[in-house]
Backbone as a printed PyTorch tensor [residue, N CA C, xyz], in Angstrom:
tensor([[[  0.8440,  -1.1740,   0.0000],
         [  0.0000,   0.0000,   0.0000],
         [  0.8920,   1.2410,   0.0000]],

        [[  0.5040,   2.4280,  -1.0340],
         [  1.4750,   3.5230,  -1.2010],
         [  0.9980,   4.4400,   0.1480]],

        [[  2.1030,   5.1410,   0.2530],
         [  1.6450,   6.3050,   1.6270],
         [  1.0540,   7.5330,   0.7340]],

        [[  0.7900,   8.3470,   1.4250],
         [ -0.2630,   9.6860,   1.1720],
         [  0.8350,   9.9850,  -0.3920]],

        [[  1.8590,  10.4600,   0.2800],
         [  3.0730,  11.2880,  -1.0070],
         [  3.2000,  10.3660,  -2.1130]],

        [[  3.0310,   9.1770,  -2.0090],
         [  4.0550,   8.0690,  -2.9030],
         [  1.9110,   8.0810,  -4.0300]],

        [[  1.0130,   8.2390,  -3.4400],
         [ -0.6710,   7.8400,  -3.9630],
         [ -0.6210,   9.5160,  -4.9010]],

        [[ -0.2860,  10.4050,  -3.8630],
         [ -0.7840,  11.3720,  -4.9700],
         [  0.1390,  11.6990,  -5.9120]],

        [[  1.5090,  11.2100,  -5.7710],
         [  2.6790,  11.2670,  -7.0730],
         [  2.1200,  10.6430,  -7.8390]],

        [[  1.7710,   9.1700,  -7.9350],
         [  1.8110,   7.9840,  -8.8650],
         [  0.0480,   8.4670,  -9.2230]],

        [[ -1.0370,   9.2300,  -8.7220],
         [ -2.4130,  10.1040,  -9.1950],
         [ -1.6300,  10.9160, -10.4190]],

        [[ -0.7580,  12.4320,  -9.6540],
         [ -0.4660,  12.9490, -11.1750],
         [  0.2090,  12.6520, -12.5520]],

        [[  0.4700,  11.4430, -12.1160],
         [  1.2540,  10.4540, -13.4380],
         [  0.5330,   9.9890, -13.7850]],

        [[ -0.8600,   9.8200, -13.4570],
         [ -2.0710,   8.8730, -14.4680],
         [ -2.5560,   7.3980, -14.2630]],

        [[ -1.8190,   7.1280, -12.9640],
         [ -1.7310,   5.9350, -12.7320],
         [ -2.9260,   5.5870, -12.4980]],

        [[ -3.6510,   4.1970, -13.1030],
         [ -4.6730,   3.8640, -13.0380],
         [ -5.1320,   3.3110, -11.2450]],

        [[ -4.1020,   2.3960, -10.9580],
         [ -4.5510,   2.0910,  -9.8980],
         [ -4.4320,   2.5130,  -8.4950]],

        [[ -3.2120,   3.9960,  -8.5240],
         [ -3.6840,   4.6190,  -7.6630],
         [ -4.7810,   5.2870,  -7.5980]],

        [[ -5.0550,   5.7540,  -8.4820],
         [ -6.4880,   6.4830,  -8.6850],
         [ -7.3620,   5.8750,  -8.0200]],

        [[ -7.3320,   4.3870,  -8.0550],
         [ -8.5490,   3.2830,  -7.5840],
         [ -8.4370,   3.7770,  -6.0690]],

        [[ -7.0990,   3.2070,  -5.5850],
         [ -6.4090,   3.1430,  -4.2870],
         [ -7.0050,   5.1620,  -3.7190]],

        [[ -6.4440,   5.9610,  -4.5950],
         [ -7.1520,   7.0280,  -3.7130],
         [ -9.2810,   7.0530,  -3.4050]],

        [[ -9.4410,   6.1360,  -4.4530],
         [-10.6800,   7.1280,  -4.1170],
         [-11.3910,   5.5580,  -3.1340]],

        [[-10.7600,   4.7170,  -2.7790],
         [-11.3200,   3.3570,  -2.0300],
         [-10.6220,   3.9430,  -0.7390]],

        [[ -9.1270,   4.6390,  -0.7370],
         [ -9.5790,   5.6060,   0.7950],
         [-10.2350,   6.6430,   1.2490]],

        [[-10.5190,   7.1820,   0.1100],
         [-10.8190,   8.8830,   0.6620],
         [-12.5180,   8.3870,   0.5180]],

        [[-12.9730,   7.9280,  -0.1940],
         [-14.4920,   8.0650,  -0.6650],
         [-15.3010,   7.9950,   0.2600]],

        [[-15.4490,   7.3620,   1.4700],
         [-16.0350,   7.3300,   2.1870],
         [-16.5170,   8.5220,   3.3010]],

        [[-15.0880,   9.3730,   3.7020],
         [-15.3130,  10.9510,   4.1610],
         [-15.3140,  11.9160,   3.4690]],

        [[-15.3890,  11.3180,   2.0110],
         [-15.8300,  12.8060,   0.8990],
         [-17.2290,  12.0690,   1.2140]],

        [[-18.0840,  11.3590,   1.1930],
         [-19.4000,  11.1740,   0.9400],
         [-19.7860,  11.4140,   1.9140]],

        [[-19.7880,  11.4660,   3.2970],
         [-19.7520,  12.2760,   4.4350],
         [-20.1090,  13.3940,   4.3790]],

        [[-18.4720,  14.0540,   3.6310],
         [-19.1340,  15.6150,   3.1200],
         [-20.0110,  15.9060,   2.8560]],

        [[-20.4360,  15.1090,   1.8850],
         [-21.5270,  15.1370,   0.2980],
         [-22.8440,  15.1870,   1.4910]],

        [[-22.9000,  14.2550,   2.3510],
         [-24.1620,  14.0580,   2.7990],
         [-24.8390,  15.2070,   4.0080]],

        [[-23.5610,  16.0150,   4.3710],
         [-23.6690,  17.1680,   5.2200],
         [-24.6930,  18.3020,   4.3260]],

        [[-24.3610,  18.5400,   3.3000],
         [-25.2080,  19.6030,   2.5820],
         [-26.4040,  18.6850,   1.9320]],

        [[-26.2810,  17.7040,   1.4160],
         [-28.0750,  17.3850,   0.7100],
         [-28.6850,  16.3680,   1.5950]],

        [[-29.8050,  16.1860,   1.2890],
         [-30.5470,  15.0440,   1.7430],
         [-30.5740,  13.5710,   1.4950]],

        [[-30.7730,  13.3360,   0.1850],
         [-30.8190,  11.9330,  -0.5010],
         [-29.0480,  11.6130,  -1.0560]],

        [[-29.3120,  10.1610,  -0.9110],
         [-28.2760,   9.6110,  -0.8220],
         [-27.9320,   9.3940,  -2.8500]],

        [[-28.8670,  10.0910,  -3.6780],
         [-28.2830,   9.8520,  -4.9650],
         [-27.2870,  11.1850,  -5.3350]],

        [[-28.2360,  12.2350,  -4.9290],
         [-27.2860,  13.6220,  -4.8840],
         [-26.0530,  13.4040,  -4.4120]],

        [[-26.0410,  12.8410,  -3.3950],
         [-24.5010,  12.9340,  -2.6040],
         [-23.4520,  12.3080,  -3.5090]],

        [[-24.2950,  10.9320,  -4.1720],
         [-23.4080,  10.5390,  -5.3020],
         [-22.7490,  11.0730,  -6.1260]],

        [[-23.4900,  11.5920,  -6.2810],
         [-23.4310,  12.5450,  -7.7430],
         [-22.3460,  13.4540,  -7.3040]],

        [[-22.6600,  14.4990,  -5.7210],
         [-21.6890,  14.9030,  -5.9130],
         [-20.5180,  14.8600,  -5.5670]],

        [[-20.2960,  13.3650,  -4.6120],
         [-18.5940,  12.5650,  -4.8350],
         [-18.2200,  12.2490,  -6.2200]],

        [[-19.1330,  11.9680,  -7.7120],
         [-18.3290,  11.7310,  -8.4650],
         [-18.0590,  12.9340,  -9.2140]],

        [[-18.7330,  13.4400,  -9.1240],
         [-18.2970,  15.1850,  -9.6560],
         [-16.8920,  15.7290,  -8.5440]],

        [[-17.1790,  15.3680,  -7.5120],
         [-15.3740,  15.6820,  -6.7330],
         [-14.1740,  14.7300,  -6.9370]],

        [[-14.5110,  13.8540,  -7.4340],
         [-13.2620,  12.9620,  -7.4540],
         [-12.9770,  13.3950,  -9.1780]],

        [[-13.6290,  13.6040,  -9.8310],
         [-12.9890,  13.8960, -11.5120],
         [-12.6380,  15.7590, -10.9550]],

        [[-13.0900,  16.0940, -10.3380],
         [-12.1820,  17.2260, -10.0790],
         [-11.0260,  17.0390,  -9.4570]],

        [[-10.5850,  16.8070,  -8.5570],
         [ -9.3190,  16.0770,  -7.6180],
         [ -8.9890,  15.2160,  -8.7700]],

        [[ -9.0960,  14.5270,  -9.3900],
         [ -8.0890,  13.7750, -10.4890],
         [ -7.6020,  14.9220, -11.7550]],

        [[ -8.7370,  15.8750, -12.1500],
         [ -8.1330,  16.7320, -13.0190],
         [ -7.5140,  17.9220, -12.8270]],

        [[ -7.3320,  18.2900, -10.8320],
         [ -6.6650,  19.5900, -10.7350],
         [ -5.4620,  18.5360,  -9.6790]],

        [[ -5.2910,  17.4410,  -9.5680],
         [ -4.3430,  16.7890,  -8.8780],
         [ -2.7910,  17.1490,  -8.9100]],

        [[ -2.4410,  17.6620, -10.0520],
         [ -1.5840,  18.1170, -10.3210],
         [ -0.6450,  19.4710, -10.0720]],

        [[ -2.2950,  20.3440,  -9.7990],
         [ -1.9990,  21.6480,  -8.6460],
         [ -1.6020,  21.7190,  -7.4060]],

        [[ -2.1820,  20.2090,  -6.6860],
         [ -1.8390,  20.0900,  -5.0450],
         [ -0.3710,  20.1980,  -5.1220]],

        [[  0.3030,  20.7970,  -4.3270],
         [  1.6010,  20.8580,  -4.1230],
         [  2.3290,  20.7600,  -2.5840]],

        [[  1.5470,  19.5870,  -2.0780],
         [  2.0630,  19.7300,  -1.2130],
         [  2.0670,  20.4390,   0.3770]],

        [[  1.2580,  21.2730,   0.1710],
         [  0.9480,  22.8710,   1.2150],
         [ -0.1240,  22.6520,   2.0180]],

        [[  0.1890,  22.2530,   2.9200],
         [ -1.1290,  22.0530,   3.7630],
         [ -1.4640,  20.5860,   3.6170]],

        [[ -2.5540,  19.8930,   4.2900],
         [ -2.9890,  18.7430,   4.4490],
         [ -3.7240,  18.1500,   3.0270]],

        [[ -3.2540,  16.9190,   2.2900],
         [ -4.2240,  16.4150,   1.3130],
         [ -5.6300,  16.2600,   1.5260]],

        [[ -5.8300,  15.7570,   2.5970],
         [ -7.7770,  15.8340,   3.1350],
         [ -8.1640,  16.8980,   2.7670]],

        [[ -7.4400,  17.9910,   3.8970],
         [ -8.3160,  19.3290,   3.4610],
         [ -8.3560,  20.0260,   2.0750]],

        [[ -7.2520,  19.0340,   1.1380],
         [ -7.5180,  19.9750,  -0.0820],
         [ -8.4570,  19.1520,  -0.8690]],

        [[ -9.2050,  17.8610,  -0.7380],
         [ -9.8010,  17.5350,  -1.4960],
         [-11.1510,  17.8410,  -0.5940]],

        [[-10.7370,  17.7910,   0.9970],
         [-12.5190,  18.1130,   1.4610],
         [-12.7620,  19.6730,   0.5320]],

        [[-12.6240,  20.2320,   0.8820],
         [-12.5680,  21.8980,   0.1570],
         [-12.8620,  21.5740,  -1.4480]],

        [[-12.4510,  20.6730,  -2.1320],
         [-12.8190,  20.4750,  -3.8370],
         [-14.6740,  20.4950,  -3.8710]],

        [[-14.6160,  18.8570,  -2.4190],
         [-16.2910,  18.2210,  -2.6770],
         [-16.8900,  19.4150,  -1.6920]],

        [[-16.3880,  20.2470,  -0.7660],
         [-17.3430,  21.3010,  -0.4880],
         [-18.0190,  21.8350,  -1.3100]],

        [[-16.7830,  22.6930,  -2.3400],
         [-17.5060,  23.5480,  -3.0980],
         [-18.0210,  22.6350,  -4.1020]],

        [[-18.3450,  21.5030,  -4.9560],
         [-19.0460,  20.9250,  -5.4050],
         [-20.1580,  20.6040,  -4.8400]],

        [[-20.4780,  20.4840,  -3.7040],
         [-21.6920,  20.6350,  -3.0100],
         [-22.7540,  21.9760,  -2.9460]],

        [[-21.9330,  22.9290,  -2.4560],
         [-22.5070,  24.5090,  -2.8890],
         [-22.8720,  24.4230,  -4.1420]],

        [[-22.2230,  23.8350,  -5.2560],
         [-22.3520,  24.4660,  -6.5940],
         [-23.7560,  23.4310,  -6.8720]],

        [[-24.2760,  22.2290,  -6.0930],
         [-25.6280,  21.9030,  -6.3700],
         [-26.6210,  22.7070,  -5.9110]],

        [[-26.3900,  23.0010,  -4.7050],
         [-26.9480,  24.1260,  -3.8940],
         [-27.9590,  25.0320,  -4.6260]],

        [[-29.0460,  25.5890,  -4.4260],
         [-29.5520,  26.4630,  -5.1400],
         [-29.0740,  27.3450,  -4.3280]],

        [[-27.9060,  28.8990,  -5.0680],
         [-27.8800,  29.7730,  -3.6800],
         [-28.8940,  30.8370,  -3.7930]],

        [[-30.2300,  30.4880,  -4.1950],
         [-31.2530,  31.5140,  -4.0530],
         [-32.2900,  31.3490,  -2.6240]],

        [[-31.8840,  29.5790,  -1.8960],
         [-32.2450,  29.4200,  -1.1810],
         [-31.3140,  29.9910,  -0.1810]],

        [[-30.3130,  30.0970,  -0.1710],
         [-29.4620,  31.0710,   1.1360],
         [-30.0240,  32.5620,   0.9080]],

        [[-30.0270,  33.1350,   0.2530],
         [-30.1650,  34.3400,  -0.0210],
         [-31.9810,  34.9770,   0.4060]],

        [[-32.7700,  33.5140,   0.1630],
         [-34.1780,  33.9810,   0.3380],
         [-33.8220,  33.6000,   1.9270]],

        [[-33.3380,  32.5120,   2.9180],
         [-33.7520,  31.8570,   4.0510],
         [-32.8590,  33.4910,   4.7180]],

        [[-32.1900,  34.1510,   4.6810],
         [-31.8750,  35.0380,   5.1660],
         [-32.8560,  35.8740,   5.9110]],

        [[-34.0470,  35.9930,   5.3720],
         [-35.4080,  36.9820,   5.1790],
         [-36.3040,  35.9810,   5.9990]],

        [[-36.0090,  34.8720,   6.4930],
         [-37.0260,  34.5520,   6.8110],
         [-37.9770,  34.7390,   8.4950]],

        [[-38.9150,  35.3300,   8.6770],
         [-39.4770,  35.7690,   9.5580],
         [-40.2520,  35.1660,  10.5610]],

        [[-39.7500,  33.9160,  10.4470],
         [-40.8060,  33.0310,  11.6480],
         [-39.7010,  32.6900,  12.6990]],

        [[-38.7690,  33.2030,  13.0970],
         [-37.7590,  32.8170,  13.7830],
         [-37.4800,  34.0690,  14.5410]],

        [[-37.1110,  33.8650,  15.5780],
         [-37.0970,  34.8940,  16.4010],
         [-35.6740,  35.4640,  16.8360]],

        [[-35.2230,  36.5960,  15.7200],
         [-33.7540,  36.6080,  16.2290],
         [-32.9670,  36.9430,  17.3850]],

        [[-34.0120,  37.9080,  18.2220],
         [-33.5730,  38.0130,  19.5590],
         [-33.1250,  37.4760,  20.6550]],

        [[-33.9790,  36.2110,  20.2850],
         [-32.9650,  34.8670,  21.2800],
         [-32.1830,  34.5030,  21.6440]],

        [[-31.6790,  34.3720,  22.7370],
         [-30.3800,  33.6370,  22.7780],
         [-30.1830,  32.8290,  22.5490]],

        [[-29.0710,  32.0900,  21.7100],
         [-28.8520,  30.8390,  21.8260],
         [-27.8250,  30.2330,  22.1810]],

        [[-28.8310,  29.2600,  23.1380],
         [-27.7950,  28.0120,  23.9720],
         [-27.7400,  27.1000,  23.5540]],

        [[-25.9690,  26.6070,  24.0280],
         [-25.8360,  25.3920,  23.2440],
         [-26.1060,  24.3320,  23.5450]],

        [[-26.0620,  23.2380,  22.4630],
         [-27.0230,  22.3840,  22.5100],
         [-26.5760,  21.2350,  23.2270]],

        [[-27.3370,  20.3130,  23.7170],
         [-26.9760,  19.3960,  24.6820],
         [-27.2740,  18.0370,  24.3180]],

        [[-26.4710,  17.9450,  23.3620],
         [-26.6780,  16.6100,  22.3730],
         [-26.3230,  15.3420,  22.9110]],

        [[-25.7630,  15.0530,  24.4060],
         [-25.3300,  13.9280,  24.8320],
         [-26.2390,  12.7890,  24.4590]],

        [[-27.6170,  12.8670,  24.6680],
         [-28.1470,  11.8410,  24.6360],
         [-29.0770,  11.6800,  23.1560]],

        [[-28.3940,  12.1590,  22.1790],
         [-28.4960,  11.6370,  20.7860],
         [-27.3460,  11.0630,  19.7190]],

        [[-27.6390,  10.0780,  19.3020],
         [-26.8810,   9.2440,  18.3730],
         [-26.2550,  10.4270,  17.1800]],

        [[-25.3730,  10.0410,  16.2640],
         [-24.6900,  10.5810,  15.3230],
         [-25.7590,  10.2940,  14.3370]],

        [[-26.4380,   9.4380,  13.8170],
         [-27.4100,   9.7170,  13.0180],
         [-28.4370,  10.4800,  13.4100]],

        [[-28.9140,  10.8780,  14.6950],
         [-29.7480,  11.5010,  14.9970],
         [-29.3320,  12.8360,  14.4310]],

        [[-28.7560,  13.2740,  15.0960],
         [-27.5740,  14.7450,  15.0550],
         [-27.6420,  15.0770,  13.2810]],

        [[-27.4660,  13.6630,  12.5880],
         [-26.6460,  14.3940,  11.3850],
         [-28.4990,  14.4590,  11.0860]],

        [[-29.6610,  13.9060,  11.1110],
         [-31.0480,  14.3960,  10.8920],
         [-31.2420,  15.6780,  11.1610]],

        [[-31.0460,  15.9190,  12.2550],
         [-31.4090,  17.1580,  12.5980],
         [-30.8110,  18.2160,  11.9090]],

        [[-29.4110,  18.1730,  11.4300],
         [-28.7960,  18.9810,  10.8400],
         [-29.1220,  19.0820,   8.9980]],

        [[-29.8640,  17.3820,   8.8660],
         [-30.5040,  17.8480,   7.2200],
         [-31.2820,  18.2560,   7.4380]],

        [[-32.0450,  18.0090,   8.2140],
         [-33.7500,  18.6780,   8.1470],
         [-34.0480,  20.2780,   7.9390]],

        [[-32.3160,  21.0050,   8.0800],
         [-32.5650,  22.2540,   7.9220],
         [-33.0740,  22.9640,   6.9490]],

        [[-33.4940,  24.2250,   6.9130],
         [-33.5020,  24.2980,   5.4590],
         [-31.8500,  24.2400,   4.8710]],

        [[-32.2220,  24.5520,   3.2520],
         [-30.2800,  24.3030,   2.4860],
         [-30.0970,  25.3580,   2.7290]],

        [[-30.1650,  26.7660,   3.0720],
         [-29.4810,  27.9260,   3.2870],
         [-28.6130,  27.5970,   4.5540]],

        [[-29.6980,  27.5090,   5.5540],
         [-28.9600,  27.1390,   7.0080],
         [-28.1310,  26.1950,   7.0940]],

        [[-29.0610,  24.8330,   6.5520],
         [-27.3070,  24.0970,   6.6890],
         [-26.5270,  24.2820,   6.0070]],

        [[-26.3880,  24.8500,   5.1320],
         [-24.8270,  25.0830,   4.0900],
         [-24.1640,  26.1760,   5.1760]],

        [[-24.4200,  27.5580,   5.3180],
         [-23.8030,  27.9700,   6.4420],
         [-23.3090,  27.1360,   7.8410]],

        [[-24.3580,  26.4590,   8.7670],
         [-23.7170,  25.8050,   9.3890],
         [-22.9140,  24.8080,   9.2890]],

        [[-23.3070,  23.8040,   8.3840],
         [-21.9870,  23.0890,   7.8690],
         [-21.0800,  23.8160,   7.8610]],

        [[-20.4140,  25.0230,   6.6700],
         [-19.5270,  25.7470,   6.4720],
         [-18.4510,  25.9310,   7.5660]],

        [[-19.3760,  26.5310,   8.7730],
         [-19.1690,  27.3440,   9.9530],
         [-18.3710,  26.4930,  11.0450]],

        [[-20.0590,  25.2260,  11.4720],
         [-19.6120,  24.3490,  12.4710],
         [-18.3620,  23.2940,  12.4720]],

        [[-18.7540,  22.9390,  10.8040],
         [-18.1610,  21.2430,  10.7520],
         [-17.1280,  21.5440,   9.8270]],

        [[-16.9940,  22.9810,   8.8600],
         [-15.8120,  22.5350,   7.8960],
         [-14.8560,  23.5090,   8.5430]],

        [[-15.3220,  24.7160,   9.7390],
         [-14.3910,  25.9070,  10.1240],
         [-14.6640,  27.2860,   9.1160]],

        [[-14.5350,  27.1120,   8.7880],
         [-14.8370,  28.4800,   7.4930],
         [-15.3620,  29.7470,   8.2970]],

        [[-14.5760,  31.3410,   8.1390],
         [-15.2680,  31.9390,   9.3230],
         [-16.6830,  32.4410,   7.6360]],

        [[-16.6260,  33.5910,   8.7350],
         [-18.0970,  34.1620,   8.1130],
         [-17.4620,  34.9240,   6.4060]],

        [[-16.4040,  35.5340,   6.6190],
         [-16.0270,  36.0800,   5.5540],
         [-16.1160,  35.3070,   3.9530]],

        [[-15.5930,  34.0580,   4.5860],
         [-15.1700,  33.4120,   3.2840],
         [-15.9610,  32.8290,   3.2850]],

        [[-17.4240,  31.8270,   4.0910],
         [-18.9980,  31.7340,   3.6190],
         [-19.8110,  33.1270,   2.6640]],

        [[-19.3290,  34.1980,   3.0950],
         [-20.4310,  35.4010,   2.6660],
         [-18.9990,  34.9790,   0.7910]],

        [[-18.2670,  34.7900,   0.6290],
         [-17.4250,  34.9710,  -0.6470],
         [-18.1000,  33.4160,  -1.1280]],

        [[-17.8980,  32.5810,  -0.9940],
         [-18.6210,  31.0710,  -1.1050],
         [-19.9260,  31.2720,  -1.8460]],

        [[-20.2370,  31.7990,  -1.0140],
         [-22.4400,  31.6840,  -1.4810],
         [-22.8860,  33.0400,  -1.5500]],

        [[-21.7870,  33.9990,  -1.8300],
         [-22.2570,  35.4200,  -2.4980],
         [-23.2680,  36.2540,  -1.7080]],

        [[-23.1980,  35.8970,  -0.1700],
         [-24.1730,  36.4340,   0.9590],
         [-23.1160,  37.1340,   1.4020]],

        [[-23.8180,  38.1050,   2.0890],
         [-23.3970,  39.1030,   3.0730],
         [-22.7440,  38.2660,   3.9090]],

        [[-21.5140,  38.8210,   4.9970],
         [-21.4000,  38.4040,   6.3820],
         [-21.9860,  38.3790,   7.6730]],

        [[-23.1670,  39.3220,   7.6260],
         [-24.4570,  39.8130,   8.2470],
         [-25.4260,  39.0390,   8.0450]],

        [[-25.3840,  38.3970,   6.9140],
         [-26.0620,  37.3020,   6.2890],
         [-25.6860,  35.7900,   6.8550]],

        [[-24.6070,  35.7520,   6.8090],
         [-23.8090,  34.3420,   6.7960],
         [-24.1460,  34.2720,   8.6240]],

        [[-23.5870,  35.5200,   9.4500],
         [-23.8910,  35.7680,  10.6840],
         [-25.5380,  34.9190,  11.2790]],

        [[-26.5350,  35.4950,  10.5480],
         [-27.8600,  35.4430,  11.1040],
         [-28.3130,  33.9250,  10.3770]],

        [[-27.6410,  33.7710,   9.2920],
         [-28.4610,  32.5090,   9.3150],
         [-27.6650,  31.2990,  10.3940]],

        [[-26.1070,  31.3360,  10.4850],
         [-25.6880,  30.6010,  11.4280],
         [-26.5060,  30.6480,  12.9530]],

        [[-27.1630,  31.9050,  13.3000],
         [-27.7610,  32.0070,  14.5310],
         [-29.0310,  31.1300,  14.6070]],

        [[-29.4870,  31.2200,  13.1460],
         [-30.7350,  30.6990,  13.4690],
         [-31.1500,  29.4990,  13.2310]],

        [[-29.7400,  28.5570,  12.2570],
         [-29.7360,  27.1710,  12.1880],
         [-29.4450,  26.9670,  13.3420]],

        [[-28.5630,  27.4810,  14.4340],
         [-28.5310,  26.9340,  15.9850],
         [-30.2420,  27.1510,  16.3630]],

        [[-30.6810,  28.0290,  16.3180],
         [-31.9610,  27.9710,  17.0450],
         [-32.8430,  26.8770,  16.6370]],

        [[-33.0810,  26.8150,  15.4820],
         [-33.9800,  25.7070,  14.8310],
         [-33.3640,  24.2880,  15.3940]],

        [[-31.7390,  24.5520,  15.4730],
         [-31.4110,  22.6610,  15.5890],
         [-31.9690,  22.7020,  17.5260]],

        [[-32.1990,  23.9280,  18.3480],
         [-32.1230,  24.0270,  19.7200],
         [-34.2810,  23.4900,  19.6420]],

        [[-34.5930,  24.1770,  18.9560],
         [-35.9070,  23.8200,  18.7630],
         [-36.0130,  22.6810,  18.8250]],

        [[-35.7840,  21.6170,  17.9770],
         [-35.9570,  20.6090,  17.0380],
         [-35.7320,  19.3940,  18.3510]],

        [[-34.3440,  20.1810,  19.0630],
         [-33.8000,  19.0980,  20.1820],
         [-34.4380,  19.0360,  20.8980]],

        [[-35.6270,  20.3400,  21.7760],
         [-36.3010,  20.3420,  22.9020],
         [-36.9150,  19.8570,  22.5440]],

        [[-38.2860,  19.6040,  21.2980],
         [-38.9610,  18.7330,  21.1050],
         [-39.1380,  17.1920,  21.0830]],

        [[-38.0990,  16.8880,  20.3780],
         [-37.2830,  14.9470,  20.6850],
         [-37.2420,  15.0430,  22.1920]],

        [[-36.5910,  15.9880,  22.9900],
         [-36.9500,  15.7170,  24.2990],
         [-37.6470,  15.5060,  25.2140]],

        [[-39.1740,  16.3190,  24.5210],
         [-40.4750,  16.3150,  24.9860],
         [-40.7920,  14.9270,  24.9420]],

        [[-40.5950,  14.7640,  23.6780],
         [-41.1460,  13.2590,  23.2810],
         [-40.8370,  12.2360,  24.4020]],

        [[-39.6240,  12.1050,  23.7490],
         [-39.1180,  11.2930,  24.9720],
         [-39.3460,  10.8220,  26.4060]],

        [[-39.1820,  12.1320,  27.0760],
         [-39.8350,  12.1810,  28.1270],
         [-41.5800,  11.7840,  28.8200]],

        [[-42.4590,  12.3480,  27.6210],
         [-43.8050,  11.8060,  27.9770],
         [-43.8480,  10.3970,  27.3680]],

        [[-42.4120,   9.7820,  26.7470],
         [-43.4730,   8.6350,  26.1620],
         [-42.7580,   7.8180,  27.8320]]])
């Protein structure tokens, strides 16, 4: 088995079966990615194979600088945005059934599973979770979300506030449940 340096040398040479060898390791936490921004599990397909023919055709740019993960998570990010409708970030900005004055506290997820968690986090709308993804799970501050998805930082700001509120909503309720059943 080649190491990280020896897989992506023998990638920009064309090599068929590293190619195999990269995407039978990486594929599994690019589809991860994939599944952070959409819902259904064909989209996500779609857009790991739309990131891996990108990472095979800009492979040749990596140079080294920084971590290989993060340069191919960052490829299938923005291939994810680019399914994205960003008219839905731009409209969920405006949206008025949410109460921005709130505080929000954080959430107290101990007693939910990782599939639970990652539900709650699709169920958002796609404006909110693409910001919070962005924000929570990939780091990205607000600047370079508002450059990403062509929103304000005021923008990028309030919808991150209010995907916390909705996921704080969403949790007290499962809790309700819970509790009376």
């Amino acid at each position: 088995m080649l190491n990280e340096k020896q897989l992506i040398t023998a990638c920009q040479k064309g090599i068929k079966s590293a190619q195999y060898e990269l995407v039978k390791r990486y594929s599994g936490m690019l589809m991860s990615v994939c599944r952070r921004y959409v819902k259904d599990e064909s989209t996500a397909k779609d857009i790991l194979q739309e990131s891996l023919i990108r990472i095979f055709k800009n492979i040749d740019g990596y140079k080294s600088i920084g971590s290989f993960e993060g340069w191919i998570r960052k490829i299938t990010v923005r291939c994810a945005l680019g399914h994205l409708d960003k008219k839905h970030v731009r409209r969920e900005s405006s949206v008025a059934d949410i109460n921005s004055d709130e505080t929000t506290m954080p959430l107290a997820l101990d007693n939910l599973g990782v599939e639970d968690i990652i539900k709650l986090v699709q169920d958002l709308p796609p404006g909110f979770r693409s910001v919070f993804n962005l924000n929570v799970i990939e780091g990205y501050n607000h600047r370079e979300i508002s450059e990403m998805l062509g929103i304000t930082e005021s923008a990028s700001r309030s919808q991150l506030t209010r995907a916390r509120q909705l996921l704080q909503r969403k949790y007290i309720e499962i809790n309700a449940k819970y509790k009376s059943a």
